[in-house]
N, C-alpha and C positions, 0 to 999 in steps of 0.2 A: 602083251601090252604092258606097256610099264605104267605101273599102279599111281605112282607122283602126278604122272599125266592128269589122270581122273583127279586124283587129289586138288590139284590148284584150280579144277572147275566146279570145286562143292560149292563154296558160298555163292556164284550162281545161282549155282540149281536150287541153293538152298531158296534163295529169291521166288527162284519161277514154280517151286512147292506153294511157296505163302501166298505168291498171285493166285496160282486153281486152286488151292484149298480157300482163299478168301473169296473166289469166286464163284464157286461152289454154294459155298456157307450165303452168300446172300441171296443167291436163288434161291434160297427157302425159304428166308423173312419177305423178298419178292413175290412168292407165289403164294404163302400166307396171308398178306397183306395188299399186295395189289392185282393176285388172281393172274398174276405171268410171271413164266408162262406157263397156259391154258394147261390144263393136267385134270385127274383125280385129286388131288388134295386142292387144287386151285382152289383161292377165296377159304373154303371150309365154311364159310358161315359163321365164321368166330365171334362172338362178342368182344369188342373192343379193350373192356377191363375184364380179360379173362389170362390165364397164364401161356395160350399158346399165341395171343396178342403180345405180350410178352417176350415172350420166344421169336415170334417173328420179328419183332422193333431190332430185341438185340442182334440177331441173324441178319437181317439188313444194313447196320450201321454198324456192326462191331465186321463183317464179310466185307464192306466195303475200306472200312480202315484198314485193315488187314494186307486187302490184295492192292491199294496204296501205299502199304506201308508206311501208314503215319499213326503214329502213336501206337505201332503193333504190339508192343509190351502188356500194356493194359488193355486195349480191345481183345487178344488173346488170352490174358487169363481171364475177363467174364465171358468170353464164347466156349474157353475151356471149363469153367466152371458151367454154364447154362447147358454145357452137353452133359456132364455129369451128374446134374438136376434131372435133366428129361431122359437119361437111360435110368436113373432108379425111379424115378416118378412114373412114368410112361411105358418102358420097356422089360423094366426084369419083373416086374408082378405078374408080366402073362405067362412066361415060360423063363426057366433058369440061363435058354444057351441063346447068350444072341441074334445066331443064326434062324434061331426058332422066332426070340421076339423083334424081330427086326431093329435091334439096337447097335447092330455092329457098325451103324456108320458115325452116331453117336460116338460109339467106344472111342473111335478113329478120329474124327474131327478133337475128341475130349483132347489125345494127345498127342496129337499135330499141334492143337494150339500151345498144350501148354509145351511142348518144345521151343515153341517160338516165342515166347514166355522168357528160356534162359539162353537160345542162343541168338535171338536178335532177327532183326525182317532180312539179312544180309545186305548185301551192295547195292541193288537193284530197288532201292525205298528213298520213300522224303526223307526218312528217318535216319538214314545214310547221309542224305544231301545236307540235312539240318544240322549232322553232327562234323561233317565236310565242311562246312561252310563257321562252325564253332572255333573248330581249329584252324580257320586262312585269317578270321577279323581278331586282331589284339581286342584284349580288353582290359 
């Protein structure tokens, strides 16, 4: 298969990464915060001013922006930075190997976002359409 092929359907894909990965990502501030869906971590019992109330706010509204692709620049570096909070906060105190402390998805989300960070939501975003629509109106 010729490789260019693949090539001119990255920023696609790159797209439909940031949609599951943004959608993902707010299933967690979802299931921290409004208990769905139904699981073992559901609810948790959190106290509202607590850090994983925190965690969840951002995970919900920074996941949501995300896999809309609106304003994904900055919703992806605090959801990149908030995973790299809670893998040193949370995850590397119990054991050194991720696998061990269950931080690897942490790791992952860390830097998916911040990819998306420099290379942008691709085509498939508002963020796309905002900057489409910057360049058709003079100003």
């Amino acid at each position: 298969m010729d490789l260019s092929q693949l090539s001119r359907h990255a920023p696609t894909f790159r797209s439909v990464l940031r949609i599951i990965a943004g959608l993902l990502f707010m299933e967690h501030g979802a299931q921290k915060l409004l208990s769905f869906p139904a699981g073992e971590m559901a609810g948790m019992g959190i106290p509202i001013n607590s850090m994983p109330a925190y965690a969840g706010v951002i995970e919900l509204v920074a996941g949501l922006l995300i896999a809309l692709g609106l304003f994904t620049r900055p919703a992806a570096f605090i959801a990149s930075g908030t995973m790299a909070v809670a893998y040193f906060i949370a995850h590397a105190p119990q054991n050194f190997f991720p696998v061990n402390n269950m931080g690897d998805a942490a790791i992952l989300y860390c830097f998916i976002f911040l990819y998306f960070v420099f290379a942008g939501p691709g085509p498939i975003s508002f963020d796309a359409m905002r900057d489409r629509r910057k360049v058709i109106a003079p100003s």
